[in-house]
VOBA-1610 file (N, C-alpha, C; in pm, whole numbers, padded with zeros to 5 digits, always signed):
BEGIN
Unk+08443+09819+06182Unk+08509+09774+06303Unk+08402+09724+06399Unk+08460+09587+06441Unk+08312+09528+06557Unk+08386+09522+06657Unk+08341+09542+06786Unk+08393+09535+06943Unk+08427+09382+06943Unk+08389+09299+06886Unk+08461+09133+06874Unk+08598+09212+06829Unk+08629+09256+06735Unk+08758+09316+06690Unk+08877+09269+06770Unk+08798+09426+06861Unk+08898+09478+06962Unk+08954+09385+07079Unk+08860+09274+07128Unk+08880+09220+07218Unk+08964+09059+07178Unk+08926+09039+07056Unk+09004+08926+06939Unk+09193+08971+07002Unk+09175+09075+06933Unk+09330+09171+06948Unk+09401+09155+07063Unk+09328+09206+07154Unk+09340+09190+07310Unk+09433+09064+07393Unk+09300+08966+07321Unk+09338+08820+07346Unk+09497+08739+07312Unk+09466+08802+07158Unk+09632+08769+07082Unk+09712+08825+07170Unk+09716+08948+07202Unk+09816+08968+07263Unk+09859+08915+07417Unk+09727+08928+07492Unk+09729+08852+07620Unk+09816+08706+07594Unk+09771+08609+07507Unk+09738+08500+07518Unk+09909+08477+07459Unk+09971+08562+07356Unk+10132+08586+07354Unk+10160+08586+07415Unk+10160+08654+07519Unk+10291+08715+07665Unk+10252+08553+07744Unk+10158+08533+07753Unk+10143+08433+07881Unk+10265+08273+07808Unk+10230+08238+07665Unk+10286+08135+07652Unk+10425+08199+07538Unk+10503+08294+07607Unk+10607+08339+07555Unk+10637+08354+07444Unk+10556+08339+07347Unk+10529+08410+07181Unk+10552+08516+07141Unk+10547+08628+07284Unk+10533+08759+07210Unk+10614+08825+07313Unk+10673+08930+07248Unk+10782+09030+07320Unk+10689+09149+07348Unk+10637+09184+07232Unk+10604+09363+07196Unk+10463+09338+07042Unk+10365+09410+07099Unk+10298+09418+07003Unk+10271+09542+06912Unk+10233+09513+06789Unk+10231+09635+06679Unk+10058+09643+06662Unk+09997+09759+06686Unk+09904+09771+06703Unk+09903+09904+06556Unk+09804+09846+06476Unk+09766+09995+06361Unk+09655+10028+06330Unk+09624+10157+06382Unk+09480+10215+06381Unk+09441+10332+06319Unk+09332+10378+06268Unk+09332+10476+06161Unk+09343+10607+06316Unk+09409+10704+06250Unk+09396+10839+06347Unk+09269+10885+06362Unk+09213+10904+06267Unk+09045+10953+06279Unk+08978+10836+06186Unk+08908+10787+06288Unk+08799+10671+06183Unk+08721+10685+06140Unk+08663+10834+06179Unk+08529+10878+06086Unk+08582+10884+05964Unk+08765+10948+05888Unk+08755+10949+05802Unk+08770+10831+05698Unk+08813+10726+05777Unk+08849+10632+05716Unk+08729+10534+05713Unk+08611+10514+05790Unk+08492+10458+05775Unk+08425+10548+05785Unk+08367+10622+05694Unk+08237+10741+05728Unk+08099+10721+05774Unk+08067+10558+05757Unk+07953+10553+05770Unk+07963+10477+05982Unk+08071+10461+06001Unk+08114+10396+06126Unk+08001+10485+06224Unk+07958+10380+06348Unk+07844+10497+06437Unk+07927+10530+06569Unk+07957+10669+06599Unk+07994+10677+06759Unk+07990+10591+06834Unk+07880+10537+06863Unk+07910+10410+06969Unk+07973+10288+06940Unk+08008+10278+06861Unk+08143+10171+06792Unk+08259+10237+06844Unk+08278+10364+06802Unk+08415+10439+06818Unk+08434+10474+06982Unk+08347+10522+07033Unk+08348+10538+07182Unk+08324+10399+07271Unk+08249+10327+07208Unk+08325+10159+07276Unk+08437+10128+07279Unk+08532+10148+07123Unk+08638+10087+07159Unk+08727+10180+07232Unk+08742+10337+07253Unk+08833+10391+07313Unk+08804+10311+07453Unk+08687+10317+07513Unk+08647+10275+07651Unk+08666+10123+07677Unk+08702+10053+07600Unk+08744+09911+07625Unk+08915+09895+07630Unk+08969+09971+07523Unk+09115+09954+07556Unk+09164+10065+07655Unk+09061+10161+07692Unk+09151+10264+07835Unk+09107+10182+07974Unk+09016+10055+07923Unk+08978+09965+08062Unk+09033+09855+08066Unk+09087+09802+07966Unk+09190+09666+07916Unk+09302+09681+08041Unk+09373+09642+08080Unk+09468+09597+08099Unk+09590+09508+07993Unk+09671+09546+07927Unk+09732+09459+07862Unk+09932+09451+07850Unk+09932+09351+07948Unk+10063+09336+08014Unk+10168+09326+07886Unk+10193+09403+07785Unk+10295+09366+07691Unk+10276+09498+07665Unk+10404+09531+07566Unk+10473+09669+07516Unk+10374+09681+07393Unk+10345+09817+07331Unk+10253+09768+07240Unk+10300+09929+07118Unk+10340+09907+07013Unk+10387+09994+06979Unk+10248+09999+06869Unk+10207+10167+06874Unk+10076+10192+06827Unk+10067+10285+06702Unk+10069+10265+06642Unk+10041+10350+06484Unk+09965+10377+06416Unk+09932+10499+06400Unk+09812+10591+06374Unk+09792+10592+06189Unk+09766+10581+06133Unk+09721+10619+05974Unk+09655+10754+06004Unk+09727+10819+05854Unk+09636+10961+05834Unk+09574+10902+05711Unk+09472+10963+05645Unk+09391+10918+05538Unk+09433+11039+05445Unk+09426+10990+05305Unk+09469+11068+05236Unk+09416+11200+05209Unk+09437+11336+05174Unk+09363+11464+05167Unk+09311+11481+05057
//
C-alpha cells in the first residue's frame, strides 16, 4: 500500500460527488494489515489512518473490513 493509494481513492471519490457520478462509496480494507502485508512498515499504516481521519470526504462511504484467513 503507497500513500499515492490513499489519496488516488480520495480523489475518485471527491471528484464523483462534485460531477454527480457518485451517490455512496464502497471502500474495502484489510482489518489488520500487518496480517495481510507482513512485511508493510508502520509508517505506511499510521500515514494512512492520519490522512483519512484528516481527509474530509463529502460522500457516504460504506467501509469493509477483511479478516485474513486463520
Amino acid at each position: 500500500m503507497r500513500i499515492t493509494t490513499i489519496y488516488r481513492v480520495y480523489y475518485k471519490f471527491h471528484s464523483g460527488l462534485i460531477y454527480d457520478l457518485l451517490a455512496a462509496g464502497v471502500l474495502i480494507v484489510p482489518a489488520n494489515p500487518k496480517k495481510f502485508f507482513p512485511n508493510i512498515s508502520n509508517i505506511v499504516v499510521n500515514m494512512a489512518k492520519r490522512t483519512f481521519n484528516n481527509l474530509t470526504i463529502p460522500v457516504p462511504i460504506l467501509l469493509i473490513g477483511l479478516l485474513p484467513d486463520n
